[in-house]
C-alpha positions as CSV (number, residue, x, y, z in Angstrom):
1,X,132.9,174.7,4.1
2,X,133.1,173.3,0.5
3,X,130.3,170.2,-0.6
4,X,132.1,167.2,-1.7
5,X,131.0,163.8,-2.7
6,X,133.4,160.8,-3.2
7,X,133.6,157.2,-2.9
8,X,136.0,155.9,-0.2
9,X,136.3,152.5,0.9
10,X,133.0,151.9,-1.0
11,X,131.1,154.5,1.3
12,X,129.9,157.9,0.2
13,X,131.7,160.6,2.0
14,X,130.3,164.2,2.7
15,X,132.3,166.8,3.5
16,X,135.3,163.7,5.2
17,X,132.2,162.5,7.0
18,X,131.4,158.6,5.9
19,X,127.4,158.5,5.9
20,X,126.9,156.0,3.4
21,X,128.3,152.3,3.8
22,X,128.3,149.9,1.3
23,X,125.3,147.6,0.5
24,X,126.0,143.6,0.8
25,X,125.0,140.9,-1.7
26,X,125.0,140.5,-5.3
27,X,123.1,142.4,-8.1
28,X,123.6,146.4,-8.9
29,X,125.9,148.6,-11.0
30,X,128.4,148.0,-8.6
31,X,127.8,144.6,-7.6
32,X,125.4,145.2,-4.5
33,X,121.8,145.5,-4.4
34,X,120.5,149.1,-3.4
35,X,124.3,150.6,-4.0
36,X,125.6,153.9,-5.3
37,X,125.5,153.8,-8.6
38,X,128.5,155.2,-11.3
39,X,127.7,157.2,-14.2
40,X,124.4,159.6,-14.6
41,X,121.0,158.8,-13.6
42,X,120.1,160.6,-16.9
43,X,122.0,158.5,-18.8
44,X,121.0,155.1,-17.3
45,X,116.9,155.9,-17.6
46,X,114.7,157.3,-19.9
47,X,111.7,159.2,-18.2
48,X,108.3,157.7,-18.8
49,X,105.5,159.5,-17.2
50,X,105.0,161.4,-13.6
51,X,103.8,159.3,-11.0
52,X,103.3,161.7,-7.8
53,X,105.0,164.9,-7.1
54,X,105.6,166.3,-3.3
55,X,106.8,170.2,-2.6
56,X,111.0,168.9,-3.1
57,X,110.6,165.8,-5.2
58,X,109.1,163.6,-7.6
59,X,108.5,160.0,-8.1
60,X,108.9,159.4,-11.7
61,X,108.3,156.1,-13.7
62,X,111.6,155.2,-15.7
63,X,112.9,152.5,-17.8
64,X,116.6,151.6,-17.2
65,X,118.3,150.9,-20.8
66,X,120.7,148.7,-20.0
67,X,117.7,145.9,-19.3
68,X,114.7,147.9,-20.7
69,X,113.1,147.5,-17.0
70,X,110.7,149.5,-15.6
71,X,111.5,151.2,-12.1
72,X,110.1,154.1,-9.7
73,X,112.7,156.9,-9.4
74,X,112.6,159.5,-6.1
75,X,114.0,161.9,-7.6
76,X,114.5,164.6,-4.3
77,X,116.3,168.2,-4.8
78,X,119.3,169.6,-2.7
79,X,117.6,172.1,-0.2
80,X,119.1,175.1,0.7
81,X,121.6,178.0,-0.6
82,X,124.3,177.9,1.9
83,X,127.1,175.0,1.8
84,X,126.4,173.7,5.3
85,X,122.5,173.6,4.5
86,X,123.0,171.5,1.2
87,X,125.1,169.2,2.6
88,X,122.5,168.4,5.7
89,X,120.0,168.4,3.2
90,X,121.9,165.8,1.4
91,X,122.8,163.9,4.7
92,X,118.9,163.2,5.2
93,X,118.5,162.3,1.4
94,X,121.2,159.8,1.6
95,X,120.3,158.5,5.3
96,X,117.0,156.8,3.4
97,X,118.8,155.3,1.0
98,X,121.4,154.4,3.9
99,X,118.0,152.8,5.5
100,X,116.9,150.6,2.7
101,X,120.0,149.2,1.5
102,X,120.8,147.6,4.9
103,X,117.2,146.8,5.8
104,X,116.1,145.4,2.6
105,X,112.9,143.0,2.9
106,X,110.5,141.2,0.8
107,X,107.4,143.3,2.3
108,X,109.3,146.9,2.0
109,X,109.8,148.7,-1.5
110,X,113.3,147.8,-2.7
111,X,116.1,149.8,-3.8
112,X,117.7,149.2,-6.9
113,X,120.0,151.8,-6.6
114,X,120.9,155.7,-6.4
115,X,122.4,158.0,-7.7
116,X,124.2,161.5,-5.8
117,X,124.6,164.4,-8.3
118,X,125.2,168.0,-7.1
119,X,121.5,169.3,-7.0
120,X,119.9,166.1,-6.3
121,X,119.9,162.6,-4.8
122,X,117.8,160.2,-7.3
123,X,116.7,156.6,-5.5
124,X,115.6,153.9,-7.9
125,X,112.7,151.9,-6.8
126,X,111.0,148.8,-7.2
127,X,107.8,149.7,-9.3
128,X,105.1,149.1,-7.5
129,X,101.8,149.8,-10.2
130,X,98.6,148.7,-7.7
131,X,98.7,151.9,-6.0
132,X,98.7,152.1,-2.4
133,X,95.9,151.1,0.2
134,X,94.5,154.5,0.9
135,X,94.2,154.3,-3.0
136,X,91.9,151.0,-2.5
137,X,90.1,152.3,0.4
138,X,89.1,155.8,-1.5
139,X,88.1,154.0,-4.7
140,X,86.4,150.7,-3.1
141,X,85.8,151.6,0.3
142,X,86.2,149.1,3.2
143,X,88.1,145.8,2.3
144,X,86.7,142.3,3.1
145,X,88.5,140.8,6.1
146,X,90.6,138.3,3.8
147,X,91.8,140.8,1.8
148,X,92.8,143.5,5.3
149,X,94.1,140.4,7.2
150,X,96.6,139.7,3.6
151,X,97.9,143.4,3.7
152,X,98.3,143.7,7.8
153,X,99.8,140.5,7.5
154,X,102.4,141.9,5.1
155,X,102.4,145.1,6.8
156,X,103.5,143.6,10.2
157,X,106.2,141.5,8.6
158,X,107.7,144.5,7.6
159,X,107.7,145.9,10.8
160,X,108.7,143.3,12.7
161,X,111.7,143.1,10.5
162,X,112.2,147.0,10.9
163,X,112.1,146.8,14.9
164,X,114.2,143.5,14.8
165,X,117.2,145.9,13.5
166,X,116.3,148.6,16.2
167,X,114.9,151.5,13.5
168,X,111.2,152.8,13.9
169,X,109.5,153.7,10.4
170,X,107.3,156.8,12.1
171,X,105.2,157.6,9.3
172,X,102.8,153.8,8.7
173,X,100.0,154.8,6.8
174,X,97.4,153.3,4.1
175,X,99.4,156.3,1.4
176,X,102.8,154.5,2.4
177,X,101.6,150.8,1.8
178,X,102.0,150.0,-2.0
179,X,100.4,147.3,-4.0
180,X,102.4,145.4,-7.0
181,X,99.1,145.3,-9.0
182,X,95.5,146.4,-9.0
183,X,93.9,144.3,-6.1
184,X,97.3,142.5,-5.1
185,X,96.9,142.9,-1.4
186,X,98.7,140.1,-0.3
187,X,101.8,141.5,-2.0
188,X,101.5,145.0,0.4
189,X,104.7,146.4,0.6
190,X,105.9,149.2,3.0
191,X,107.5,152.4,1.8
192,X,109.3,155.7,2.6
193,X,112.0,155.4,5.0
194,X,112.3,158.9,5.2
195,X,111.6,159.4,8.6
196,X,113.0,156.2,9.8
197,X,115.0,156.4,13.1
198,X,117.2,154.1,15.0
199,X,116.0,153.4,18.3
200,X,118.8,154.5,21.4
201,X,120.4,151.6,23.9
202,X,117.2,152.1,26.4
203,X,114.5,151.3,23.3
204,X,113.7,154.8,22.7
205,X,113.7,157.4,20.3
206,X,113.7,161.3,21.2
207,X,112.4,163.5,17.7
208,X,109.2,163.6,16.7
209,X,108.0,163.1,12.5
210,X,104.7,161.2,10.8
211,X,101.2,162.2,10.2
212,X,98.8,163.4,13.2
213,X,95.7,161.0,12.3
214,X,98.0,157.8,12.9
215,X,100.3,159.2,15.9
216,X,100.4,157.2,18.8
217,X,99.1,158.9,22.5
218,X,102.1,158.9,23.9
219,X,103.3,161.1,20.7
220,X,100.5,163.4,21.2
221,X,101.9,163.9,24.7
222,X,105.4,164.4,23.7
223,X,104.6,167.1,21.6
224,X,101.8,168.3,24.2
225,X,105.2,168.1,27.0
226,X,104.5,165.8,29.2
227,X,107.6,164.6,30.2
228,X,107.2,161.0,30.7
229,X,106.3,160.2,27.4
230,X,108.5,157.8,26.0
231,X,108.7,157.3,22.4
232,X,109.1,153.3,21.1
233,X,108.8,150.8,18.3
234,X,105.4,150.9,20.2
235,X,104.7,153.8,17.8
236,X,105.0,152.1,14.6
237,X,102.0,148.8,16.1
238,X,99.6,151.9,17.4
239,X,99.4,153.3,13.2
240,X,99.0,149.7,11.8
241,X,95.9,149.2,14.1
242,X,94.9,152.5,12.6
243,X,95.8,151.0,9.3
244,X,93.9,148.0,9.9
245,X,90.8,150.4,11.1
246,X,90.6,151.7,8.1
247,X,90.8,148.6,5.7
248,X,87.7,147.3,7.6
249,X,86.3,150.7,8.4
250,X,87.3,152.8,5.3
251,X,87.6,155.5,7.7
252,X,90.0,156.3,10.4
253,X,89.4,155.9,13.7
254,X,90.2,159.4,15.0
255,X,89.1,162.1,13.2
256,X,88.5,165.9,13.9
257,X,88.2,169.9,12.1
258,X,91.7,170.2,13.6
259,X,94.9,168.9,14.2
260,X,94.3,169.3,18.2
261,X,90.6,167.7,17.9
262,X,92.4,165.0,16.2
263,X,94.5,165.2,19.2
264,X,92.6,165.1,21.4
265,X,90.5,162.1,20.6
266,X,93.8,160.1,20.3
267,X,94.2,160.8,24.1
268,X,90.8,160.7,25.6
269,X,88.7,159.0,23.2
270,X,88.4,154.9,22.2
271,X,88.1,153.6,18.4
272,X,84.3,152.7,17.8
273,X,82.5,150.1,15.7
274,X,79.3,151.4,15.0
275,X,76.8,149.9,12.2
276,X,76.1,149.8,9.5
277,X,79.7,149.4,8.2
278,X,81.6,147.1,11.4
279,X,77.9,145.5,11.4
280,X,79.9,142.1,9.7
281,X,83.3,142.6,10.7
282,X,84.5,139.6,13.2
283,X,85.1,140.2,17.3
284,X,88.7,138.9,16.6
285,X,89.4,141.5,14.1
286,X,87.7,144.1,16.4
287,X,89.9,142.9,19.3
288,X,93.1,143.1,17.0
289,X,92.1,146.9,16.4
290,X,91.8,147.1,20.2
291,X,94.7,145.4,20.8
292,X,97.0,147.2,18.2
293,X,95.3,150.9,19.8
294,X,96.1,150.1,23.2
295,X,96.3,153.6,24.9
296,X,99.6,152.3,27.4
297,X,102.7,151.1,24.7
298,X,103.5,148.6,27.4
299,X,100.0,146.8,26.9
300,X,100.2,147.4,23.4
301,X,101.1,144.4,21.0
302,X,104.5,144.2,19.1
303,X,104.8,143.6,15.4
304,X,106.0,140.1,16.2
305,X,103.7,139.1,18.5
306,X,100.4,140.4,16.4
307,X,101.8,138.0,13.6
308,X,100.8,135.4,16.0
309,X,97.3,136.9,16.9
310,X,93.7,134.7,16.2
311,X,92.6,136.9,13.7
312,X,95.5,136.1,11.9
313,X,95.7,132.7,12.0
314,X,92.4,132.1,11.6
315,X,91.7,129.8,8.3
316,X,91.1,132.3,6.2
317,X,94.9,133.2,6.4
318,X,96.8,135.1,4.3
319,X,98.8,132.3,3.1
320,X,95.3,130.3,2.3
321,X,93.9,133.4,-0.4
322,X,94.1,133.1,-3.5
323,X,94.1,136.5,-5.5
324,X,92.1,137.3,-8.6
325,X,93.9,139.6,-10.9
326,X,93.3,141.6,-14.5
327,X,95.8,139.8,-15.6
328,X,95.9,136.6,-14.2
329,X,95.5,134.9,-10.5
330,X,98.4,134.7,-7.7
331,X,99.4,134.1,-4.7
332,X,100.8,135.0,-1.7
333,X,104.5,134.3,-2.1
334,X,104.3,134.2,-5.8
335,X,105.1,136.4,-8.1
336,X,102.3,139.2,-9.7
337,X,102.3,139.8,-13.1
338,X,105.0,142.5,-14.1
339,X,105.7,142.9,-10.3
340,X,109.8,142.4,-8.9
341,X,112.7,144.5,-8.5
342,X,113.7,143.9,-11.7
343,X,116.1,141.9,-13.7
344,X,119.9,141.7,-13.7
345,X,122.1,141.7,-16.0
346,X,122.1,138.8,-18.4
347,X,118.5,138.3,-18.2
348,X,115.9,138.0,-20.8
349,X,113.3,140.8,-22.2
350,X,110.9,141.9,-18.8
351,X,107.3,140.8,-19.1
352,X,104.7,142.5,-19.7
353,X,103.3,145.0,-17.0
354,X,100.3,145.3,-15.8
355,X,98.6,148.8,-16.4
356,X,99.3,150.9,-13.7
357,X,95.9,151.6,-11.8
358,X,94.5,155.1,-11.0
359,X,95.3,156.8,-8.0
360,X,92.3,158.5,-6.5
361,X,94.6,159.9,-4.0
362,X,96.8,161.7,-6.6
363,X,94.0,163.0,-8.5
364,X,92.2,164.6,-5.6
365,X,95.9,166.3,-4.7
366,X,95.5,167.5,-8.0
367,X,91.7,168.6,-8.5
368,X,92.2,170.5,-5.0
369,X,96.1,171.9,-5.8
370,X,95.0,175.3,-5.4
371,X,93.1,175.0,-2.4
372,X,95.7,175.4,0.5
373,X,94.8,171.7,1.6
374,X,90.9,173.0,2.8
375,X,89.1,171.6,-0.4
376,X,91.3,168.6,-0.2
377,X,90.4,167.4,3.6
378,X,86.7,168.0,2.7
379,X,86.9,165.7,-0.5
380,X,88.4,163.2,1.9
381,X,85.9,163.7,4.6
382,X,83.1,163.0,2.3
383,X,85.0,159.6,0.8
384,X,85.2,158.1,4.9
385,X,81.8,159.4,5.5
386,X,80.9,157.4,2.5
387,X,82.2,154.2,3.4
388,X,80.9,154.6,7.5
389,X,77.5,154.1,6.1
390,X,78.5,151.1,4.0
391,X,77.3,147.8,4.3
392,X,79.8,145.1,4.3
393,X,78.0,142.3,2.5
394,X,81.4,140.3,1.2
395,X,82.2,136.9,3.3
396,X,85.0,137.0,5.9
């Protein structure tokens, strides 16, 4: 069976089967926002520098020449030798751009647009240059509650959008929460919709993907067989109240020397606040955690209705912070310096970006690249136990 892609009715098309749909709206090579794009990917960017680099792709910073704008570029490679494995490999590729042209918010990564070439599937990104939260939490260690109750806030409105439209992300974590600048919490935006799945008629979903540490219980017993485990949007709430944990914490909240301790204390253990480090945190944020890591999904809150919790509203709201950055102050709602999807066409010169920050994250991947993952965990291990013996001493 040959590989062939082709535009047909505005949707891509592999091998006759229409994955791709179009993209609504203004804006894009082709008039939409987060659309197939014409032409070369080569052609339309010049490569700046390396930004991260996983075992089939790369995220590259680019610069588009048409409005000399700087973007992200996933740039993901074609698995497989046989024609039926490329074009499933493709098939998933395109499914995540699928995902974030129709569910495009203001608290998830955007997509400019992306390009399908024979040994590769390239999506162009919003720049995000703050790094992402586990980034914070490795170089700062646990946030003050303003700044965690900013980014859940943000977090949560992207998933409450996400579950509105009947898809489950899977994979929340701090390393797939980005920030538009260095200490630009309030601006948190959710990323990778790689593992994103639609939910069936009953609410449900039947595959499993995402990271152990954040997996829900009734994930755990999925994959353990029990079969009355049912798989929800409920999923997606249990990971940001392990999200939040570890804003406050700067550790998460079940940890183990294996995947199956890790497991196992999903199951049959409860998240603790021990001093020094939840010394100063607030009840209500303790009883969000709680509330969010509820071990029954039906007891557990939804995105929706944690937007609406105490904690949240409390007057040190998101929408009350004001935001001190290296190059100037915002906040929530505005814009950060350098930060956007970018300009269309007709538009001035850009403005001038902020530096990207470091990525502690990225440089331990790399320091450890050679370790099999064993000298990598242990770095990691010694950051959280780090921050469990810090004091918070900021104001709520």
């Amino acid at each position: 069976m040959a590989l062939c892609a082709a535009c047909c009715d505005d949707a891509l098309v592999i091998d006759g089967e229409r994955v791709v749909g179009p993209a609504e709206g203004p804006g894009g090579p082709e008039g939409r926002p987060g659309g197939p794009a014409g032409g070369s990917f080569g052609e339309d960017y010049a490569l700046k520098s390396v930004l991260g680099q996983g075992a089939s792709s790369r995220v590259l910073r680019v610069r588009c020449h048409e409005t000399q704008r700087a973007f992200a570029a996933k740039v993901m490679r074609v698995q497989g030798h046989r024609p039926q494995q490329r074009a499933a490999s493709k098939r998933v590729m395109l499914a995540e751009a699928d995902q974030m042209s129709r569910l495009r918010h203001p608290g998830i990564v955007a997509l400019e647009r992306y390009y399908v070439e024979p040994e590769r599937v390239v999506l162009v990104l919003e720049l995000m240059q703050g790094g992402t939260l586990l980034d914070h939490i490795l170089d700062r260690g646990p946030m003050p509650e303003h700044e965690a109750r900013a980014a859940l806030k943000a977090l949560l409105g992207a998933l409450a959008h996400l579950h509105a439209h009947r898809v489950v992300h899977r994979d929340v974590k701090p390393d797939n929460v980005m920030l538009p600048a260095a200490g630009a919490v309030a601006g948190a935006k959710l990323m990778d919709l790689g593992f994103a799945v639609g939910l069936r008629a009953d609410g449900t979903f039947g595959d499993i993907s995402g990271t152990p540490a954040y997996m829900a219980p009734e994930t755990v017993k999925f994959i353990r067989g029990d079969p009355d485990a049912q798989l929800t949007s409920k999923v997606d709430c249990w990971a940001a109240g392990c999200v939040l944990y570890m804003l406050l914490g700067g550790y998460p909240p079940f940890q183990g020397d294996s995947v199956e301790e890790v497991f196992d204390n999903i199951v049959y253990s409860v998240p603790h606040f021990n001093e020094p480090v939840w010394a100063g945190v607030s009840l209500k944020a303790k009883l969000l955690i709680r509330k969010l890591l509820h071990e029954f999904p039906e007891q557990r809150l939804t995105a929706r209705k944690a937007l609406s919790d105490p904690w949240l509203r409390d007057v040190a709201s998101a929408a009350d912070i004001t935001l001190e950055l290296a190059g100037g102050t915002i906040t929530p709602g505005s814009r950060a310096p350098g930060a956007g999807r970018g300009g269309r066409r007709g538009e001035g010169p850009p403005a001038a970006s902020p530096k990207p920050v470091r990525s502690p994250y990225l440089e331990m991947q790399e320091r450890h690249a050679h370790s099999q993952g064993e000298g990598f965990v242990r770095s990691l291990q010694r950051v959280f136990s780090r921050n469990k013996r810090m004091q918070q001493v900021v104001p709520r």
